[in-house]
C-alpha positions as CSV (number, residue, x, y, z in Angstrom):
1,X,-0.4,20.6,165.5
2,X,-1.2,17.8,163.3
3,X,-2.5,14.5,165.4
4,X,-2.4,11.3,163.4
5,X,-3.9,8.6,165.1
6,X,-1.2,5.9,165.3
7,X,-2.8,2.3,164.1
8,X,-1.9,-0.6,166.5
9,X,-1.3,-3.5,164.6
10,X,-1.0,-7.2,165.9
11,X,0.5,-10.3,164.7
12,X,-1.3,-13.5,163.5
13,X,-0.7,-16.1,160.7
14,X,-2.1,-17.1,158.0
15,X,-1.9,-20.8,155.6
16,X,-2.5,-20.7,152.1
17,X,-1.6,-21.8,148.9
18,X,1.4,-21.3,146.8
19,X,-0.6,-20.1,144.2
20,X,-2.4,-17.7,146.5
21,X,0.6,-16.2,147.7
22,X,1.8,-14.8,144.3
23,X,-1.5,-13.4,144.0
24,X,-1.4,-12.1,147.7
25,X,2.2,-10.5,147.1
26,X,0.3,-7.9,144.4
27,X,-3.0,-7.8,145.5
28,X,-2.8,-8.3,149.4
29,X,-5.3,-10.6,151.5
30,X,-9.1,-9.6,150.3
31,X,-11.9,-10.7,152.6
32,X,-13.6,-14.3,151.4
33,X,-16.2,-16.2,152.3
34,X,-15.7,-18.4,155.6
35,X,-18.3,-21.0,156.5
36,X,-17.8,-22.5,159.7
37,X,-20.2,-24.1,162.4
38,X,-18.2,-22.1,164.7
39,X,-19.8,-18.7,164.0
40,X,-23.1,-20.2,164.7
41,X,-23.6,-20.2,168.6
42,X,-22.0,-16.3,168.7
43,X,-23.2,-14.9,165.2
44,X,-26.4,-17.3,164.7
45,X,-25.1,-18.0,160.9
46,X,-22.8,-20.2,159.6
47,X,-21.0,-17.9,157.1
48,X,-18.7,-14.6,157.6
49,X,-17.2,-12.8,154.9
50,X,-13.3,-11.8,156.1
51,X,-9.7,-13.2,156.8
52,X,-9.1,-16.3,158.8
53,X,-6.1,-15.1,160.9
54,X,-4.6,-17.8,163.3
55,X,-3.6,-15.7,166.5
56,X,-0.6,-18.0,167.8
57,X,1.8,-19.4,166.2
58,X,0.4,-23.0,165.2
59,X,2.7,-26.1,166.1
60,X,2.8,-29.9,166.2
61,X,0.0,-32.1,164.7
62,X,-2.1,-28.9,164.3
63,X,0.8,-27.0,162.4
64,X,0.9,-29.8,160.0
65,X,-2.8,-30.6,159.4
66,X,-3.4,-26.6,159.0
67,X,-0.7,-27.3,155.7
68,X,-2.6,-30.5,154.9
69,X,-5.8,-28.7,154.9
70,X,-4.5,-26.2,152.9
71,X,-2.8,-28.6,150.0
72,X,-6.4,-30.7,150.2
73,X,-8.5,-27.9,150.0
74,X,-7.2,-25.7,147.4
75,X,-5.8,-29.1,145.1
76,X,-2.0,-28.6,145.5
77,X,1.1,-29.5,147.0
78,X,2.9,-26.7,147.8
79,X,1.4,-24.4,150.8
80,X,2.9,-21.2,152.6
81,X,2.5,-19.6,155.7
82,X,2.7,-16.2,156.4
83,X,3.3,-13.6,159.3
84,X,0.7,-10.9,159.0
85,X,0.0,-7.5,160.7
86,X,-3.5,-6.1,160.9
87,X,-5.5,-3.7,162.9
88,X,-6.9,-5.5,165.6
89,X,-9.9,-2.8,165.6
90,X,-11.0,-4.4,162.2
91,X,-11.7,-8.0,163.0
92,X,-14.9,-9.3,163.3
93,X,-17.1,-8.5,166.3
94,X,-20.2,-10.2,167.3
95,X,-23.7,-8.4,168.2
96,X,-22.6,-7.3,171.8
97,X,-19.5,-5.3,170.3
98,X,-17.2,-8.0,171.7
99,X,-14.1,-8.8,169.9
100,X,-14.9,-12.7,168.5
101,X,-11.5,-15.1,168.7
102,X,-12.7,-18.5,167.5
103,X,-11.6,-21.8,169.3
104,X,-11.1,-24.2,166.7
105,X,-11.3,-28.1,166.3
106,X,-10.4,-29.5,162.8
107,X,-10.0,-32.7,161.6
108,X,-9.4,-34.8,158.1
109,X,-11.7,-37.6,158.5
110,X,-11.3,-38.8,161.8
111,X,-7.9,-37.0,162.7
112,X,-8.2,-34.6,165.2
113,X,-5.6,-32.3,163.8
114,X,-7.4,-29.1,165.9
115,X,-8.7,-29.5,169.5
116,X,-9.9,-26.4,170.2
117,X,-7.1,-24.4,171.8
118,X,-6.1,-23.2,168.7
119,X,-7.2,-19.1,168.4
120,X,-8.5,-17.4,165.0
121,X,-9.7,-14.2,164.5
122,X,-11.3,-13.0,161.7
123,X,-10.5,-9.5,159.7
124,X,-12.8,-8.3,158.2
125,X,-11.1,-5.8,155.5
126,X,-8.3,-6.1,153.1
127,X,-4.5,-6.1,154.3
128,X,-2.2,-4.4,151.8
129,X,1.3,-6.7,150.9
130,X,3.6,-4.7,152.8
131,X,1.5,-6.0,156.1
132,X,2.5,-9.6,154.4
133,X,5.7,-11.6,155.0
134,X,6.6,-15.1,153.6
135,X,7.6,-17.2,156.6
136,X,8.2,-21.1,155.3
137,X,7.5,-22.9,151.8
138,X,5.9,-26.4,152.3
139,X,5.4,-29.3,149.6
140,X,3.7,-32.7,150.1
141,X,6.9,-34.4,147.7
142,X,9.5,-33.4,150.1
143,X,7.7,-34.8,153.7
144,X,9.4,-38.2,152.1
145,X,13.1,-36.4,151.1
146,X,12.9,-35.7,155.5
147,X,14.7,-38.0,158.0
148,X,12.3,-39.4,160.8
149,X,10.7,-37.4,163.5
């Protein structure tokens, strides 16, 4: 009898560019560098190499400045997000062996756009396209072509 380990995959999300995402279509997400003052107190650096993977879905002022950040970061208007599966066994893990979810607090200048409840993980090895699924298109030019909120 053949036993195949079944891989349990979660759900998390994930903001990038438009430009990104017709490379991430071919190529899938590869790990990059991720410097964040976060890591610090758990890892005692600054700087991980993996997948920044938001663990909820994102909403509200936090939703928005996670597009924001993405368009002002990567010098472009048009951002994406994306539902992605990974293995929960590959995310980063800190010296103890304990599963590390980040709390994050962001901010552009002095808007608080994060404050802290937000969840990340961080994956630490490549997930392959068909893991990878276009939820919602977002340019800067239409905010202004939208009624009031």
């Amino acid at each position: 009898m053949n036993k195949t380990k079944k891989t349990r995959l979660s759900t998390g999300y994930h903001y990038t560019s438009e430009e990104c995402w017709k490379k991430i279509q071919v190529e899938g997400l590869k790990p990059y560098e991720i410097r964040r003052q976060e890591f610090v107190p758990i890892l005692k650096r600054d700087c991980v190499t993996g997948i920044w993977i938001w663990d909820m879905v994102i909403t509200g002022l936090a939703h928005r400045g996670c597009i924001l950040y993405q368009m002002a970061y990567k010098n472009t208007i048009k951002a994406v997000l994306l539902s992605v599966n990974f293995e929960r066994n590959k995310t980063l893990y800190g010296p103890g062996h304990e599963k590390i979810t980040i709390s994050h607090s962001g901010h552009i200048e002095n808007l608080m756009y994060h404050t802290g409840q937000e969840k990340a993980v961080i994956v630490c090895e490549p997930i392959p396209p068909s893991r990878i699924e276009l939820i919602e298109r977002y340019c800067l030019l239409d905010i202004w072509k939208q009624g009031k909120e």
